[in-house]
N, C-alpha and C positions, 0 to 999 in steps of 0.2 A: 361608554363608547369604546368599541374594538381599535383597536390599536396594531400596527404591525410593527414585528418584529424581526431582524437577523440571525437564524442560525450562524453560532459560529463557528462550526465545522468546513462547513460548506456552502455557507450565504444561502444557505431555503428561506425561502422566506414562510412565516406563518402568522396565524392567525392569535393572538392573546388577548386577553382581558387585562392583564396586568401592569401592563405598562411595554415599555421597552427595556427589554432584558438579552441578551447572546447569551446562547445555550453552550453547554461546553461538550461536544460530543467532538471525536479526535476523528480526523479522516485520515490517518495514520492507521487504523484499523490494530490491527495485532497482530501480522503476518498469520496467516494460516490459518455491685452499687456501691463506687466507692462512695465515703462519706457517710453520716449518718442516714437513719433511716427518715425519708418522712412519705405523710400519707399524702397522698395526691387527691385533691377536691371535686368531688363530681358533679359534673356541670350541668348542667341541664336548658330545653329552652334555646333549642336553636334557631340562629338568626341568619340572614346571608352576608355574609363579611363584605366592608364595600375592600374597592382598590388599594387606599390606604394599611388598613389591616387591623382599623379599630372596631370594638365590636361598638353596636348601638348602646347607649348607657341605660343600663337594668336588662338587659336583652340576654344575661345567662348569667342569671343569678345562682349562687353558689348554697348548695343543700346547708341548713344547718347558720349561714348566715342571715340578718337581719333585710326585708327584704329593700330592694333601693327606695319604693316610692314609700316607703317610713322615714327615710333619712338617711343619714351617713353611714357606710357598712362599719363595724367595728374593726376597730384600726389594727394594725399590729401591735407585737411584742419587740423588742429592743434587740433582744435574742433572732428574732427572725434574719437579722442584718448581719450577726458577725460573721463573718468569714471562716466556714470550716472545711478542712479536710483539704486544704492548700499547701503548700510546702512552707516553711517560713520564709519571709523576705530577706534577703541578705542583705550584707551590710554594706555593700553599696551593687551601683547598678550594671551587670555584664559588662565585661568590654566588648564593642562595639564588632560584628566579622567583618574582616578586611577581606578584598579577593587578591590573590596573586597579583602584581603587579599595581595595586592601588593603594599601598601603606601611606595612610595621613588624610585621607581623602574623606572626605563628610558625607553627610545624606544626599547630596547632589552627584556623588559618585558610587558610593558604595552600600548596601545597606547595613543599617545601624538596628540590629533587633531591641525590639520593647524587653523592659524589664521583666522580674517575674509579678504575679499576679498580685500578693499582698503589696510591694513596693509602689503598683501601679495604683492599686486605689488610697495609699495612702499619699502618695505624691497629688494627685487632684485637689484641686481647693473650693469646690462644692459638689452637694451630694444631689441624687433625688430617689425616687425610693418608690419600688414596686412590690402590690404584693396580690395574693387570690382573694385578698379582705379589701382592698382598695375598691377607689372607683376613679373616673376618667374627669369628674366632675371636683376633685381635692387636687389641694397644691403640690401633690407630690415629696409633703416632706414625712417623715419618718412615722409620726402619727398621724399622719394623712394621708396616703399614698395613692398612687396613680394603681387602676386595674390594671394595664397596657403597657407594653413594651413600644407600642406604635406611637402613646399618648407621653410616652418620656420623651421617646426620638425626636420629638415636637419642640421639648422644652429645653433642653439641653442645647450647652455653648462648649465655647473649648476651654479645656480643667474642669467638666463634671465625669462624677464617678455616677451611675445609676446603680444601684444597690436594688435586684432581683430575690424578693426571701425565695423561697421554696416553695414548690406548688407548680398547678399545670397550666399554662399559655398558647389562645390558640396563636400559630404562624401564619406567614402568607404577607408578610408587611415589609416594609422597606425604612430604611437609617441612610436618611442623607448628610446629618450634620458633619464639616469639617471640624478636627481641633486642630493644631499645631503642634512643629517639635516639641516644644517648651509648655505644651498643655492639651495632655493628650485627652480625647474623651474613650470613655471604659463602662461596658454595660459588663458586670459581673454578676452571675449569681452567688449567691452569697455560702450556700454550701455548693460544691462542686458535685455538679450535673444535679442539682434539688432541683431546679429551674427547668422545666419541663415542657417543649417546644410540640406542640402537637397541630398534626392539619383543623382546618376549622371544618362548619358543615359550608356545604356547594363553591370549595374553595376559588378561586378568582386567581391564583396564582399557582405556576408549578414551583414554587421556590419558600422556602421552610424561613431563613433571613436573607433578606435583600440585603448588602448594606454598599453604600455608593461614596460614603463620607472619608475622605483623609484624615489619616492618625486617630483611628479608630481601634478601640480592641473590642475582641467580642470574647468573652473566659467562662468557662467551667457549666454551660448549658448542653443539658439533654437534648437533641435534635430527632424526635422517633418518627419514622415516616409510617406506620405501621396503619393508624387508625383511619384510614381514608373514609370520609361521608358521604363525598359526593363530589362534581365538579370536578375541579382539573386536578390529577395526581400530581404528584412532588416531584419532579425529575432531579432536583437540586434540594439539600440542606443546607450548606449555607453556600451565599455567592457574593463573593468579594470583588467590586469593579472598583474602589479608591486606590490610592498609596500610602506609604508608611504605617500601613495596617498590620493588625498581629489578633489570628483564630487560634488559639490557644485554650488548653486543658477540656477541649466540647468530648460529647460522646455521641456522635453523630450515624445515627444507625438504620435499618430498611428506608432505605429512597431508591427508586426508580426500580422497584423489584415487579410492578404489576405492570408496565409500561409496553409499548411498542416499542420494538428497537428497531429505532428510526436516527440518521443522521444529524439529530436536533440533540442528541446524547442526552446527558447526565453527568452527575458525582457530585459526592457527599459533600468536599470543599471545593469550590473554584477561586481559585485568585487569578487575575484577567485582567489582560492590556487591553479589551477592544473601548476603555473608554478610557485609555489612558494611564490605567494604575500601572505602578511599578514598586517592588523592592517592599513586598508586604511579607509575614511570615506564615508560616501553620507547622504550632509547635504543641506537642507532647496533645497532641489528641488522640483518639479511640475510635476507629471508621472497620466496619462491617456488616455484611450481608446488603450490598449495595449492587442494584441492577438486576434484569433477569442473564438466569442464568446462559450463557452463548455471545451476549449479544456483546461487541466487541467498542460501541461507544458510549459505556457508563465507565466512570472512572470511580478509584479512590478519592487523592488528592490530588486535581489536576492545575498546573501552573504554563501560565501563556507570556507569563514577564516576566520578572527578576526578584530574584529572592529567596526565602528560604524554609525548607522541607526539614524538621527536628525533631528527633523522639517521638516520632506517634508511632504507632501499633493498627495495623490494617492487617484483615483478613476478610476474607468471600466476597470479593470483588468481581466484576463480570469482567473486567479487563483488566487492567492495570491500576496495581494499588497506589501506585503513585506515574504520574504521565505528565509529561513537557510536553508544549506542542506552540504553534504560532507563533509569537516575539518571545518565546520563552531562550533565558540565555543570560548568563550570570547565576546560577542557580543553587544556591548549595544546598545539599541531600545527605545527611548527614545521621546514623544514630538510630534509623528506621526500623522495625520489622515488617514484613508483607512477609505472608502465606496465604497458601489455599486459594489461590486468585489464578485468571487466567495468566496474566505476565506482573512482575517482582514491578520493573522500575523503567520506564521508558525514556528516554532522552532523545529529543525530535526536535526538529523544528518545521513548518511547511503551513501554506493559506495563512502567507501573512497579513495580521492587519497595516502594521505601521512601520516595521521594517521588511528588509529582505531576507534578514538570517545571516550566517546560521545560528542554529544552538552552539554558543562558546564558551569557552570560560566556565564550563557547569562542574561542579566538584562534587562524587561520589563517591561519601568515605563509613565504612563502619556502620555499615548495614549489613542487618541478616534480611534475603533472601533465599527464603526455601521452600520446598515442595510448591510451587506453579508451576502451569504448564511450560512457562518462560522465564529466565530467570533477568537478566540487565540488559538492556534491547536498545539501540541507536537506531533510530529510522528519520528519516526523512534529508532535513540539508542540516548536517551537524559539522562541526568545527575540528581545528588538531589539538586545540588546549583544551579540550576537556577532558577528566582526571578521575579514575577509578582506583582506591587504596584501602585495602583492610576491611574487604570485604568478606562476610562468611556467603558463600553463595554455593546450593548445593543444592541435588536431588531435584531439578526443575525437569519434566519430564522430556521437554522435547529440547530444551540447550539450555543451558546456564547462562552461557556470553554471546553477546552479537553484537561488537564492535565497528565501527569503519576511520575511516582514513588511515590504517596500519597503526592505530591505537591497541597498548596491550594495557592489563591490568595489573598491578603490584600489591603482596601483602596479604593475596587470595585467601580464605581458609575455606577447605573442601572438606569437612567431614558434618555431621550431623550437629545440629545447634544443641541436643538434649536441653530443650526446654522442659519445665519442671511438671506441666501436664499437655500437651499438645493435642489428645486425642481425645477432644471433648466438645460440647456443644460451645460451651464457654470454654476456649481455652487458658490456660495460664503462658503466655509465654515468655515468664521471664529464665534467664540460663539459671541452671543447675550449677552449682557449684565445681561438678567437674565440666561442665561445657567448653569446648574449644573456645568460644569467643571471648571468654573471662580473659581479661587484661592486652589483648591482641586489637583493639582499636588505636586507631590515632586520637591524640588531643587537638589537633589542629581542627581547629572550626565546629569542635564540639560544644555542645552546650556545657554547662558549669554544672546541672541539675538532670536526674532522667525523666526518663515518663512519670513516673509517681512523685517528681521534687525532689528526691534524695539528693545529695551531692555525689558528683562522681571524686572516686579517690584516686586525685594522681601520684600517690605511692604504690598504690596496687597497682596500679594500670586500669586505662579504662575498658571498658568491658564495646562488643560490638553490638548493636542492637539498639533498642530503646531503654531498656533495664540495663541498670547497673546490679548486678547480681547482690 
């Protein structure tokens, strides 16, 4: 049954198969393999995925395994589960980012980022367990495993960890369960990005993960919009409507590249108040070649509430590799690289859902922004306390800064980031050893860890950017 939907741009209304979802297109416009290697299982034997996002049981059966109507596929291996190519857990868990003026203030105030990723699955106190050898029809424990990300979503309470081996899953499904502060639920892949998110055939949804559920993390999965079959394209990779949620370590890559560009937008992550969520994170991820090229409502990582933007690395972006917009406001941006996109970092507010604005209180520290056509951009109804420091921001071809309310910037570095390969399909962008940004960030409201988990060294200084050199 068709179902209608709210853009949340500009309330179009449309037409979906998939439920109710807000699109995250900005009407702010724009002014103007880590990890080991493993083989991915060829599928075969396409089906049409319902709503949900389970596939029918036997309905794409895996080359080389046992077929379902013989019996139980063969299980996995124990190895399949460990967790690799993660940073290690520390030994205890982040302290908690406080904003200006909120010292002492809890989750009802201020947000409180999830730990890192090994910390988090071992703090859960039940498992379940996914793999390309499972089936929908097992209890999902370790030598039984569920085939489906959609068929865990199902089973899962709060304090389970779902344990994703390696191998390729279609998407297009949705995670409504809630956990709690005190028992978070965590769908991990278990080597970082092995877990391989792919459109199904005659998809039913434009969205790669739904997820609707409070205190939820989603870690270390491949999100590839590339293989479309049929049916509705992917405008979205993943999209976050809970709270207290954390999209952490993904490598979320071509979404909304074959699309209209139409006010119903796009980007890779949304984290999104139109149902409420607030104070979720997206930290140390990997987002490019998102949107067609021009069109000015696909984003990176776009945030409409409160929360926080850390260590990820964005590049070819159609608009903005990272964009505020609607109730977005408390926000912190911290530690980012963006290049190659049409604008760096937008800070906006405007078409509000549930408040009036403006964007306040957003803190912009220790980012490189370089070479876009734009470089740190305020538009729409924004605030006087929000805070720009130690930023490297340079060579954006049509301005660097476009600030308002007689807001300046502090701790600027204007010269070229010398990243260690820049000029490449794949670029490397971590600083050069001689780079400007080495040791010129602030530590305030950085993360503890970069992009890759390493620790940052607060003897050296932290470095600006998502890498600590």
């Amino acid at each position: 049954m068709k179902k209608v939907i709210f853009v949340m741009a500009c309330r179009t209304v449309l037409l979906c198969a998939a439920g109710w979802l807000p699109m995250l297109g900005a009407c702010s416009g724009g002014s103007g393999a880590e990890g080991r290697p493993q083989a991915a299982p060829v599928l075969v034997a396409a089906a049409v995925v319902p709503d949900n996002g389970e596939l029918p049981a036997g309905s794409i059966p895996i080359i080389g395994a046992p077929d379902p109507a013989a019996g139980a596929p063969a299980p996995g291996t124990a190895d399949d589960y460990l967790l690799s190519a993660y940073s290690p857990a520390p030994a205890t868990a982040p302290e908690p980012a406080v904003f200006p003026g909120m010292a002492g203030t809890s989750a009802a105030g201020a947000l409180e980022e999830t730990p890192e990723p090994v910390l988090l699955a071992r703090a859960n106190r039940e498992a379940l367990y996914v793999s390309p050898r499972g089936s929908d029809n097992n209890p999902g424990t370790s030598d039984r495993p569920f085939r489906s990300l959609a068929k865990a979503a199902r089973a899962v309470r709060p304090g389970t960890t779902v344990y994703v081996a390696p191998g390729t899953y279609y998407g297009g499904f949705r995670t409504n369960a809630s956990g709690r502060a005190d028992a978070r639920i965590t769908y991990i892949s278990s080597t970082k990005w092995g877990a391989r998110i792919v459109p199904p055939p005659n998809s039913r949804s434009k969205v790669g993960w739904d997820n609707r559920g409070d205190y939820v993390d989603v870690i270390g999965f491949e999100v590839d919009g590339r293989n479309w079959q049929g049916g509705a394209r992917w405008t979205h990779g993943i999209y976050n409507g809970g709270s207290y949620d954390s999209i952490r370590n993904n490598h979320v890559h071509h979404i909304a590249q074959k699309i209209g560009c139409t006010s119903g937008g796009g980007a890779a992550i949304g984290i999104d108040s139109y149902y409420r969520g607030v104070k979720s994170d997206a930290i140390a991820n990997l987002v490019h070649d998102i949107g067609p090229a021009g069109c000015h409502y696909v984003q990176g990582i776009y945030v409409s509430t409160s929360g926080s933007v850390k260590n990820n690395v964005i590049y070819r972006v159609a608009e903005a590799g990272i964009h505020l917009w609607h109730d977005a406001n408390r926000v912190i941006i911290t530690n980012n690289t963006v290049t190659e996109s049409n604008t760096g970092i937008i800070v906006g507010g405007g078409n509000f859902y549930h408040t009036k604005g403006p964007n306040d209180h957003t803190l912009v520290y220790s980012n490189i922004v370089y070479d876009n056509k734009m470089g740190i951009s305020e538009q729409g109804r924004t605030g006087k306390n929000n805070s720009y420091r130690n930023n490297l921001v340079y060579r954006n071809s049509r301005f660097n800064w476009s600030l308002k309310n007689g807001l300046t910037h502090t701790g600027t570095v204007s010269s070229p980031p010398l990243f260690v390969a820049e000029d490449a399909n794949l670029p490397n962008l971590k600083p050069s050893r001689s780079s400007p940004a080495v040791g010129q960030a602030t530590a305030t409201h950085a993360a503890s860890t970069d992009f890759e988990g390493r620790a940052r060294n607060a003897r050296t200084g932290y470095d600006i950017g998502a890498y600590q050199h």
